[in-house]
Every structure is written in structure tokens, then in C-alpha cells.
N, CA, C and O atoms as a MOPAC input file, in Angstrom:
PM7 MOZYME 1SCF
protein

 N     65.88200 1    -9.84200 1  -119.83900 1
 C     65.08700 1    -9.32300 1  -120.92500 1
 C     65.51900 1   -10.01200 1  -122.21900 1
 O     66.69000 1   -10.04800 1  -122.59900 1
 N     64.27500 1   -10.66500 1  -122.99600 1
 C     64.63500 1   -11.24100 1  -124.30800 1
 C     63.68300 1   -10.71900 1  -125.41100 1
 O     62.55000 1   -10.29100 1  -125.18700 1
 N     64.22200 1   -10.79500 1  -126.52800 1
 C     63.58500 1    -9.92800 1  -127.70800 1
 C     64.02000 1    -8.78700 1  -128.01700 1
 O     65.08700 1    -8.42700 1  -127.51900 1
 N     63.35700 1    -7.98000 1  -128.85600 1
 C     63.60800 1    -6.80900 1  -129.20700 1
 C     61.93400 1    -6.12700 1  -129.34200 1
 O     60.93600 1    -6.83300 1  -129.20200 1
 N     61.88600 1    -4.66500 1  -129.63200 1
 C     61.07600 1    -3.96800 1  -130.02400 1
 C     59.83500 1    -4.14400 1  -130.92500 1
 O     59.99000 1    -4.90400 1  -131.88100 1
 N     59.10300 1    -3.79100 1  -130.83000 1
 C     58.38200 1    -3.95100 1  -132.60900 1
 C     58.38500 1    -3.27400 1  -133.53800 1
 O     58.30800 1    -2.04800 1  -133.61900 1
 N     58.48600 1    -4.11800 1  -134.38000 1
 C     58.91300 1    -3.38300 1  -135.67700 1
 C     57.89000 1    -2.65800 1  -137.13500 1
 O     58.06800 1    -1.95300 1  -138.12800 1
 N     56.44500 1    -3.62000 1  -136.21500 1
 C     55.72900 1    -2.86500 1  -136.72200 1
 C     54.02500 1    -3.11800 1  -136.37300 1
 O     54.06900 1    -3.50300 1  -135.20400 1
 N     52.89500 1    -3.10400 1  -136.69000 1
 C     51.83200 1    -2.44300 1  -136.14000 1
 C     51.22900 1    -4.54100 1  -135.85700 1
 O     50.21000 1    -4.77900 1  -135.20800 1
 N     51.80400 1    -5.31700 1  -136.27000 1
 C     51.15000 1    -6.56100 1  -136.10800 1
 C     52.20100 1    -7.34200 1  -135.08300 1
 O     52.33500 1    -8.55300 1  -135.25900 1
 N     52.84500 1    -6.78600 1  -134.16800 1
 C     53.97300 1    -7.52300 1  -133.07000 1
 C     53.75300 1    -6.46200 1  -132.17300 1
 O     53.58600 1    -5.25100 1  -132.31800 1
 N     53.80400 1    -7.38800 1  -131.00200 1
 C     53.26300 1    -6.25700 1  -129.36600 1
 C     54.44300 1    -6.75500 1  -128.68900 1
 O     55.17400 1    -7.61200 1  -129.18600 1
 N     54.72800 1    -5.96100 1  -127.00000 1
 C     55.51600 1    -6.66500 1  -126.36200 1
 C     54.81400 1    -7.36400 1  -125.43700 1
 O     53.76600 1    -6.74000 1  -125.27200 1
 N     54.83100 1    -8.33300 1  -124.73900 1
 C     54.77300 1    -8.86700 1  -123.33800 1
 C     55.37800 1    -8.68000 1  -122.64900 1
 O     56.58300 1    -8.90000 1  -122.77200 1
 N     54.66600 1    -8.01600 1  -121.22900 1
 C     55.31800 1    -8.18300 1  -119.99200 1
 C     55.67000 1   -10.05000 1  -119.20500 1
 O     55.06500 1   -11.09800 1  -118.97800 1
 N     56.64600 1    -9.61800 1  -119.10400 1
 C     57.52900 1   -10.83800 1  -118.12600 1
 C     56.08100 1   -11.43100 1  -117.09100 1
 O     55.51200 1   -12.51700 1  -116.98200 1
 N     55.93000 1   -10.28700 1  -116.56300 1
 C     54.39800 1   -10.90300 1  -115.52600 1
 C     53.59600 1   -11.58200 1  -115.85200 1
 O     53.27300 1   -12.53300 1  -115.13900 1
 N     52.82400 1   -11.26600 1  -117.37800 1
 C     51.99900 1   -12.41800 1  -117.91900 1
 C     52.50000 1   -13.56000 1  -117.94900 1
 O     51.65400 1   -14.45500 1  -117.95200 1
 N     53.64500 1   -13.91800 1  -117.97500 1
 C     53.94500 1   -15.65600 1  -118.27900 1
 C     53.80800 1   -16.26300 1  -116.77700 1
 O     53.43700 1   -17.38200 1  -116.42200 1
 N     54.24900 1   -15.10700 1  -115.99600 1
 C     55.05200 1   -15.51400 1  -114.51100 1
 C     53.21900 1   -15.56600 1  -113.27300 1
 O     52.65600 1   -16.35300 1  -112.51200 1
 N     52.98500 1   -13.93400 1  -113.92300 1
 C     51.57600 1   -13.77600 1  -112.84000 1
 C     50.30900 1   -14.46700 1  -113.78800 1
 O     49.15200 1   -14.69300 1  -113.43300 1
 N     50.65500 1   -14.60100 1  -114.49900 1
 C     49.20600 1   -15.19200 1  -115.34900 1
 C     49.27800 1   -16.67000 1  -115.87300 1
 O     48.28800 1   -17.16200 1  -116.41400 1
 N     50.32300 1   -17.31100 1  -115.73300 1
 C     50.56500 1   -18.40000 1  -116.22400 1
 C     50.15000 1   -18.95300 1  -117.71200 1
 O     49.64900 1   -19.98400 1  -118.16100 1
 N     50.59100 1   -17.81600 1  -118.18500 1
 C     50.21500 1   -17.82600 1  -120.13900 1
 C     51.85200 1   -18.19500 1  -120.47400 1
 O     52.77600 1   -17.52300 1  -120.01600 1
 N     52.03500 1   -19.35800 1  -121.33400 1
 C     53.16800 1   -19.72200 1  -121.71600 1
 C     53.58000 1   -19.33900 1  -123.07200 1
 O     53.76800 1   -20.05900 1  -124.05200 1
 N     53.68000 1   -18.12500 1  -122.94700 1
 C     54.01500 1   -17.25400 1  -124.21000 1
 C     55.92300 1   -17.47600 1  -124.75900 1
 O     56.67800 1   -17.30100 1  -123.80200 1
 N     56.63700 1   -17.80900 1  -126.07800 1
 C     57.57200 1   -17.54000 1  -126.25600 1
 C     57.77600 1   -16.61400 1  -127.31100 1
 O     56.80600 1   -15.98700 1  -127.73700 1
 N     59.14000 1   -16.41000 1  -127.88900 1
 C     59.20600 1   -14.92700 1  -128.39200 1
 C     58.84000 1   -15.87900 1  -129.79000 1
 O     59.01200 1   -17.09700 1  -129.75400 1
 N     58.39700 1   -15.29300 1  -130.83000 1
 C     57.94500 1   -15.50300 1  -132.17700 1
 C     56.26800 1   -16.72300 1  -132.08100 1
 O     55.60900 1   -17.29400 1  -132.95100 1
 N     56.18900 1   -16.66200 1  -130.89600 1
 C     54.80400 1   -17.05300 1  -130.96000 1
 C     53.09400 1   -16.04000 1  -131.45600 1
 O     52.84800 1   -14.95400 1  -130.93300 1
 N     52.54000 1   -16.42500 1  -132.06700 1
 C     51.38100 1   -16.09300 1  -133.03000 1
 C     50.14300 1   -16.03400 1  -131.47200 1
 O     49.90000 1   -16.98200 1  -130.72400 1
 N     49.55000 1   -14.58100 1  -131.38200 1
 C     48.23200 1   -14.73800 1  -130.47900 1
 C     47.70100 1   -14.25600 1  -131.08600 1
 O     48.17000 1   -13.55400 1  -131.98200 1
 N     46.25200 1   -14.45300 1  -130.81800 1
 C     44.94600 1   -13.78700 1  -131.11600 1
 C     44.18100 1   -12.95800 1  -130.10100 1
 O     44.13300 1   -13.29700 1  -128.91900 1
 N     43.55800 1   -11.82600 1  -130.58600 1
 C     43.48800 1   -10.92400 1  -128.92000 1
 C     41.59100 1   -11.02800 1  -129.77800 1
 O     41.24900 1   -11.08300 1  -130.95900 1
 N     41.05900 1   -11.01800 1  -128.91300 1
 C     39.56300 1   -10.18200 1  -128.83700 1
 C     39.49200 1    -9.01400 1  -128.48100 1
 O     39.79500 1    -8.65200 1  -127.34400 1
 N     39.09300 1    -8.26300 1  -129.37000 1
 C     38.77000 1    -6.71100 1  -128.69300 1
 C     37.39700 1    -6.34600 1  -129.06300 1
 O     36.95100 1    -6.45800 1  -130.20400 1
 N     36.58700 1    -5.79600 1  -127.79800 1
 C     35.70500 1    -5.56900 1  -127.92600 1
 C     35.38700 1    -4.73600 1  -126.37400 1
 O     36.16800 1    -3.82700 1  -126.09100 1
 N     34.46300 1    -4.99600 1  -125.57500 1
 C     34.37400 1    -4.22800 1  -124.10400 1
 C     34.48000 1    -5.23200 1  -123.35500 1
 O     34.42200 1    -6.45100 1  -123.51900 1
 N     34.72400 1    -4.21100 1  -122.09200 1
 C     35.03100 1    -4.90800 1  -121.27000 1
 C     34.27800 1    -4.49800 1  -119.73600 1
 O     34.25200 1    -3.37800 1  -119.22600 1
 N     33.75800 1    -5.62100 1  -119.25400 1
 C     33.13400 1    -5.20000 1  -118.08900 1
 C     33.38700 1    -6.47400 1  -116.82000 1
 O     33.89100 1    -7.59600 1  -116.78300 1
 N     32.73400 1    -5.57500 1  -115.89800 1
 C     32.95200 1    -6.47500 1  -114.62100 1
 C     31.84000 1    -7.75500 1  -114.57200 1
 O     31.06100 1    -7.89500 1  -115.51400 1
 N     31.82300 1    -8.41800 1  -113.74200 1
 C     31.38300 1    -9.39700 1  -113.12400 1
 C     29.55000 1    -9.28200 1  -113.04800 1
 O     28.73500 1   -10.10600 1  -113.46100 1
 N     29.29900 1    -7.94400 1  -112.36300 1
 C     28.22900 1    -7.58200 1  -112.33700 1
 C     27.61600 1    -6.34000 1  -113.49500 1
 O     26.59900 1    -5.65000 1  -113.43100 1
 N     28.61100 1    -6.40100 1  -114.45100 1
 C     27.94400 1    -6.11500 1  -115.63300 1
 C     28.35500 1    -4.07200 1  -115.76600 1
 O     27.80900 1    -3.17200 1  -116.40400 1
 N     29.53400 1    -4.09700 1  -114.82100 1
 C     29.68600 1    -2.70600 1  -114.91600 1
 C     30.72300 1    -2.12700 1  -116.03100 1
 O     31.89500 1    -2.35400 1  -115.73300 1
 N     30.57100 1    -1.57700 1  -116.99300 1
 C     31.34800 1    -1.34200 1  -117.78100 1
 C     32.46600 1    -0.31300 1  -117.46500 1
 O     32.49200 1     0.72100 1  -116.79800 1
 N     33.70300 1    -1.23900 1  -118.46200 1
 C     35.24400 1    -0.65100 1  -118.13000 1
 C     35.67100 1     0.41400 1  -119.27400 1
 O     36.76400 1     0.21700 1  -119.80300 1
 N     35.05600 1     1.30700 1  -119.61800 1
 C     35.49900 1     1.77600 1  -120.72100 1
 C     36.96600 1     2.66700 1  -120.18300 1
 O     37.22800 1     3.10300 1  -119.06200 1
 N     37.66200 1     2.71800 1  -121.29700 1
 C     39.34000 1     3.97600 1  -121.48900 1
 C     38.09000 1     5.00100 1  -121.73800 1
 O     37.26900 1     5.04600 1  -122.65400 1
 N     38.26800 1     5.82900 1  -120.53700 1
 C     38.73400 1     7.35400 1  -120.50400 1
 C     39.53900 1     8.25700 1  -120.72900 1
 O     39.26800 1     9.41700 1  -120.41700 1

């Protein structure tokens, strides 16, 4: 385990899996950009949080 916590509302953590199962080459003090918006399947079925 490397890093620490966040310290505040603009720093997230990553799971270890994304670099490893997703092959995203994330390091610690690196800058992402997320899209948020919906999310649906393939055939157009929507994923909403319940």
C-alpha cells in the first residue's frame, strides 16, 4: 500500500486493481479527469444508484 488518505473533496483513492485489472497506469500525484453523467449497458439499459 502507497499513499495516504484524502485530504480533501478534489483527491480520490485508487484501488490497486485498476492499474493491475484494468491496465490504467495511474501513479500517486497524478491529475484524472472523470465524466460523470449515466450510465448504461450495451443495449441501452440504464444503470442508475439506487
Amino acid at each position: 500500500m502507497n499513499g495516504r488518505f484524502p485530504k480533501n473533496e478534489n483527491e480520490i483513492i485508487i484501488g490497486k486493481h485498476i492499474i493491475t485489472n484494468g491496465g490504467v497506469d495511474l501513479k500517486i500525484g497524478d491529475k484524472i479527469k472523470l465524466n460523470i453523467g449515466e450510465r448504461k449497458t450495451k443495449d441501452d439499459y440504464d444503470l442508475k444508484r439506487k
